[in-house]
N, C-alpha and C positions, 0 to 999 in steps of 0.2 A: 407716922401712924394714921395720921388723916385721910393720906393718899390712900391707904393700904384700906382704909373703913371706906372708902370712896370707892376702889376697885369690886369692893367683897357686895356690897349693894348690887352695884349693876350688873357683876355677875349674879347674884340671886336675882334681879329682876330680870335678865335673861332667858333664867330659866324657868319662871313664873309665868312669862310670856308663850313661852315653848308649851311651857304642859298646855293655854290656856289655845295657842292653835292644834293642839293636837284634838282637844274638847271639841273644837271648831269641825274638827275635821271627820272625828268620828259621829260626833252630832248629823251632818249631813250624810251621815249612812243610813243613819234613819228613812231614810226616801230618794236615795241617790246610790246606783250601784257604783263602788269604784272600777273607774275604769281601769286600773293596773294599780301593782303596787311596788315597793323599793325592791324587792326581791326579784320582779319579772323586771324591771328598767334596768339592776343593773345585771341578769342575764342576757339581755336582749344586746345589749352596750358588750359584754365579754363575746357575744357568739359573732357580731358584727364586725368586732375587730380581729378575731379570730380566724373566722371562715368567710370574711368578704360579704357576706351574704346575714341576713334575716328569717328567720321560721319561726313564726307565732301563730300556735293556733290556740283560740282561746273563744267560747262563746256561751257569753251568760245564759244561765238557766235559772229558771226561778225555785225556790224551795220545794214547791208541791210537785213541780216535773220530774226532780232527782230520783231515783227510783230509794224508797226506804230501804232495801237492802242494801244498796251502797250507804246511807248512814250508818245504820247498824254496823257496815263490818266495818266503817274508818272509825268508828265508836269503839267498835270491840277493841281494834287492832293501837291505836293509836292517845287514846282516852277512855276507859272503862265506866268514868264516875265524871264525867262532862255533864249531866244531865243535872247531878246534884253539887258539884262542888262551886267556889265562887271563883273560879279564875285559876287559882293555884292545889294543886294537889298533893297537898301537905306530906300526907303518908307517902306520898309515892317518890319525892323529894330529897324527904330522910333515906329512904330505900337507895336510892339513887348515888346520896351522900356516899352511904357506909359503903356501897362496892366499890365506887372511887377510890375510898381511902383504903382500902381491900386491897384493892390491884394495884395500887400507888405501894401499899408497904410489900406487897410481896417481888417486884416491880427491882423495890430498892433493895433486897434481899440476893435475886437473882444475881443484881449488878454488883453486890460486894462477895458473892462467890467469884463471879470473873475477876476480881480486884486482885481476888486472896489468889486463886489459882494465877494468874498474873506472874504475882510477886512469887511463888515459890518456883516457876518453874520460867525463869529468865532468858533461857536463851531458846524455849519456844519458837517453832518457826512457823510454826499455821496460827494466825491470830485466832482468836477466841468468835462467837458469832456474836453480835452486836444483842443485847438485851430488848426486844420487844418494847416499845411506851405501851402503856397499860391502854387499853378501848374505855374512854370515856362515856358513862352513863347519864344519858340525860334527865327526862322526870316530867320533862315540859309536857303539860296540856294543851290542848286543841285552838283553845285562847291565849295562851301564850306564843305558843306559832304564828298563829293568825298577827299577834302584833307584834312579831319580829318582822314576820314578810309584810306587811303593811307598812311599817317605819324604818325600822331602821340596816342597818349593817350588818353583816357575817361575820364580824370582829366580833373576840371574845375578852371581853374588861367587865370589871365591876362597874364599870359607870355605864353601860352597853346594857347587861343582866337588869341593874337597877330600874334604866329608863322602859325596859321590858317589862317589869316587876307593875308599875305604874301604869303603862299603856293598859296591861290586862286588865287591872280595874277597872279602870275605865273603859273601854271596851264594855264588860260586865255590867258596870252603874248604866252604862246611856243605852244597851242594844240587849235585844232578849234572846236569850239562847237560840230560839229558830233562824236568827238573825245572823249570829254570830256562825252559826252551823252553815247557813246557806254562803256568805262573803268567803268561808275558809274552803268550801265546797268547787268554787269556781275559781279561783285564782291558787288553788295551792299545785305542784309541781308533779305531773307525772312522766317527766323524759323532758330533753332534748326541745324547748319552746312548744310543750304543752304543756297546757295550762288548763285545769277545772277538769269537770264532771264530764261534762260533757265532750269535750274536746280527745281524753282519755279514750272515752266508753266507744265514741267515732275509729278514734285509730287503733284502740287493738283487739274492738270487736264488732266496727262498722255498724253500730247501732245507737240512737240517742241514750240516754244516760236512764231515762225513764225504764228502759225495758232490759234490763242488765240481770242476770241473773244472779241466783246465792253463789254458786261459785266464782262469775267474773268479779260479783261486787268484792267476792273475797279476794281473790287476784290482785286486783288494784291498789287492794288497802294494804297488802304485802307489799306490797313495790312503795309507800310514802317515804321510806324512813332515806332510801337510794334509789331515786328515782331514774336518773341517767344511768345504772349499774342496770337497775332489774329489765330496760329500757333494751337491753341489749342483749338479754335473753330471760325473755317472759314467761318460759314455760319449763323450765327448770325443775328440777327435782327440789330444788327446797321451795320455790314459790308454791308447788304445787301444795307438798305436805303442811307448810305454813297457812296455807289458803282454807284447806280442809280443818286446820285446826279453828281459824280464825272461824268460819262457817260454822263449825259446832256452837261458837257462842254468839252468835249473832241473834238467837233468840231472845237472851236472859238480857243485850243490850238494851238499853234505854233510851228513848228517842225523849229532847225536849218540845 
């Protein structure tokens, strides 16, 4: 039992350690842009083993250069209530919850109709068509992103979500929303090693980030969720309609 009090310690001082460099590290954002984060290292790592080759294009902008209509529509489109909530988007979460569990029970419904039709008709010779997995709803806000591609993994575990859970606090306690907005602004993913505001607004409409119109900014902010998908055809019938929706509300969004 000693051993076993002896192990349980040092892993809680472990991880005491861990939260106390990640404090470290978001502390120094305060006056220090990062220069990449876990999310562009290990793209950058899959595209070089991949295709031989390297394409990053990435180049910081500062907060007041981004053009405010590209905040507004990655606001609109992506976080509605970034402006006011502390990190986590509680209502938006539960919401989130209940269609999971929505399309998880009906999901499991489908697949016992295949079961039942199965078993009554045995010597069936055209198998049945595989039941769909349900499209899983996320919930994540703008800060939560940000401190997934800042730290850690693309695995999904409870001890993954938790250590997420935590970053975003923290994130929120040490950096002030303009902050937070600007970091998730240039380092989040829009295709194929692009990377930021800036980098985006350059290649799919040869203009710096500052002078983006209501509709590109709305464009762009359509394409976060699938970024190497919309990357491959950017003017699409649904970007388009999606872009114009998002653009309607780009007024009523909230800049911090």
């Amino acid at each position: 039992m000693t051993s076993f009090l002896r192990w349980l310690m040092w892993v809680a001082l472990a991880g005491i350690l861990l939260q106390l460099f990640f404090v470290v590290r978001i502390a120094t954002m305060l006056v220090i842009n990062p220069q990449s984060t876990a999310f562009e290292r290990s793209e950058a790592w899959r595209v070089a083993t991949e295709k031989g080759s390297l394409r990053w294009r990435q180049q910081w902008t500062p907060y007041a250069k981004i053009s405010d209509k590209l905040k507004r529509a990655v606001i609109a489109s992506e976080d509605d209530g970034f402006a006011n909530h502390d990190g986590v988007d509680w209502n938006a979460l539960e919401k989130a919850w209940q269609k999971n569990m929505k399309a998880q029970a009906l999901a499991a419904k489908a697949q016992a109709r295949v079961l039942t039709s199965l078993s009554a008709k045995k010597n069936r010779i055209t198998p049945p068509q595989p039941v769909k997995a349900p499209k899983v709803i996320g919930g994540s806000t703008i800060t939560q992103q940000l401190a997934k591609n800042l730290f850690l993994s693309g695995e999904r575990t409870l001890l993954r979500k938790g250590q997420e859970f935590v970053l975003t606090l923290l994130l929120e306690v040490i950096l002030d929303k303009p902050r937070i907005l600007e970091i998730y602004l240039n380092s989040v993913e829009w295709g194929e090693g692009i990377f930021g505001a800036e980098a985006a607004a350059l290649h799919y409409y040869q203009k710096p980030a500052a002078q983006l119109s209501s509709f590109e900014a709305a464009r762009l902010a359509v394409m976060l969720p699938r970024p190497k998908y919309f990357e491959k055809m950017p003017h699409s019938s649904y970007v388009a309609g999606r872009a114009a929706t998002i653009a309607h509300r780009m007024e009523s969004a909230s800049l911090p």
